[in-house]
C-alpha positions in Angstrom: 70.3 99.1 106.7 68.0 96.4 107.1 68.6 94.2 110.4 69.6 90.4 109.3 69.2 87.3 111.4 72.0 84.7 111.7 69.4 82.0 110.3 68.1 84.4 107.5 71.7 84.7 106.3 72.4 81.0 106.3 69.2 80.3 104.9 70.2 82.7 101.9 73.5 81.0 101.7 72.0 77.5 101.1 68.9 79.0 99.1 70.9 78.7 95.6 69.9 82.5 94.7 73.5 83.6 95.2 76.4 82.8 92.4 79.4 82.0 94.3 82.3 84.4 93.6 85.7 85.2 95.7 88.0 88.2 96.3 85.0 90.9 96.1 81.6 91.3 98.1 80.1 91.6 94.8 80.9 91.7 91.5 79.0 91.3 88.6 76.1 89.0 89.7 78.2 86.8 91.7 78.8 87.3 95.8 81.3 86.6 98.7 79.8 84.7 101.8 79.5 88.6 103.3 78.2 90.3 100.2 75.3 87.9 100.2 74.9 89.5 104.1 75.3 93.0 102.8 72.8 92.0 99.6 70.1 90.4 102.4 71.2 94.2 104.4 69.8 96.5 101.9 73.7 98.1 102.0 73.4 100.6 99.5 76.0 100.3 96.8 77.5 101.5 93.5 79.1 99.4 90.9 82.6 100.8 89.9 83.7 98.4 87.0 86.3 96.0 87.9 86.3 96.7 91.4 82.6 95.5 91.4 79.9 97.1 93.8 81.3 99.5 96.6 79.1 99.4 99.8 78.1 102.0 101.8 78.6 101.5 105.5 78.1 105.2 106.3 81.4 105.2 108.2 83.1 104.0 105.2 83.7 102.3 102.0 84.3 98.8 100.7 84.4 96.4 98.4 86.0 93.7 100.0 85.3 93.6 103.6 82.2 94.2 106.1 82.8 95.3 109.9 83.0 92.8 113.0 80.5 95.1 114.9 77.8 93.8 112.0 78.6 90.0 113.1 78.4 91.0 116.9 75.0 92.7 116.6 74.1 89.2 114.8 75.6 87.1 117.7 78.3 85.1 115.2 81.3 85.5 116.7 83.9 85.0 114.1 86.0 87.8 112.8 84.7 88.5 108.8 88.3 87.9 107.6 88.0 84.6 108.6 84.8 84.3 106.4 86.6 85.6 103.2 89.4 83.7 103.6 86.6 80.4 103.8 84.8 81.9 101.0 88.0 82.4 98.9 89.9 79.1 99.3 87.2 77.2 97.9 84.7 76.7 100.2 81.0 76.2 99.1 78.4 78.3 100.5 76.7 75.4 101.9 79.4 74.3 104.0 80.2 78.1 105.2 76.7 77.9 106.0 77.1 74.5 108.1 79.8 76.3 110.1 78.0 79.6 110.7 75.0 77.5 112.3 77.5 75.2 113.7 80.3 77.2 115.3 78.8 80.6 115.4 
């Protein structure tokens, strides 16, 4: 996996390439606030139809979630949990980026 600055992933989130999309790191072409971190990561993936793209983590498997150790290497201390639930009650990834750079 490709090492990912705090600023490189807010920049990404503000940057407009990223459809917004909620309950899934990826699915189809659109992203959660942490799939756009896994995407900027280089996490390899498969897609598995509804489920949308299962990330490799070598430790494990997901489609939903990243690990806290990821944030801690990138100094953002907030649990990614926290992030989803942001991401997936209808907040914009321009104002989840605001509070990464702001808060975290």
């Amino acid at each position: 996996m490709k090492t990912v600055t705090k600023a490189e992933w807010i920049d990404a989130l503000k940057s407009g390439k990223y459809k917004q999309g909620e309950g899934r790191l990826r699915r189809d072409d659109r992203f959660c606030c942490l799939g756009v971190l896994c995407d900027l990561m280089e996490v390899p993936y498969t897609l598995n139809g509804d489920d949308g793209a299962v990330y490799d983590f070598g430790n494990r498997l997901s489609t939903t979630m990243i690990s806290g150790s990821i944030l801690d290497q990138m100094g953002v201390r907030i649990k990614p949990a926290s992030l989803a639930k942001m991401n997936d009650s209808g907040y914009q990834f321009e104002g989840i980026a605001k509070y990464l750079d702001r808060h975290c």
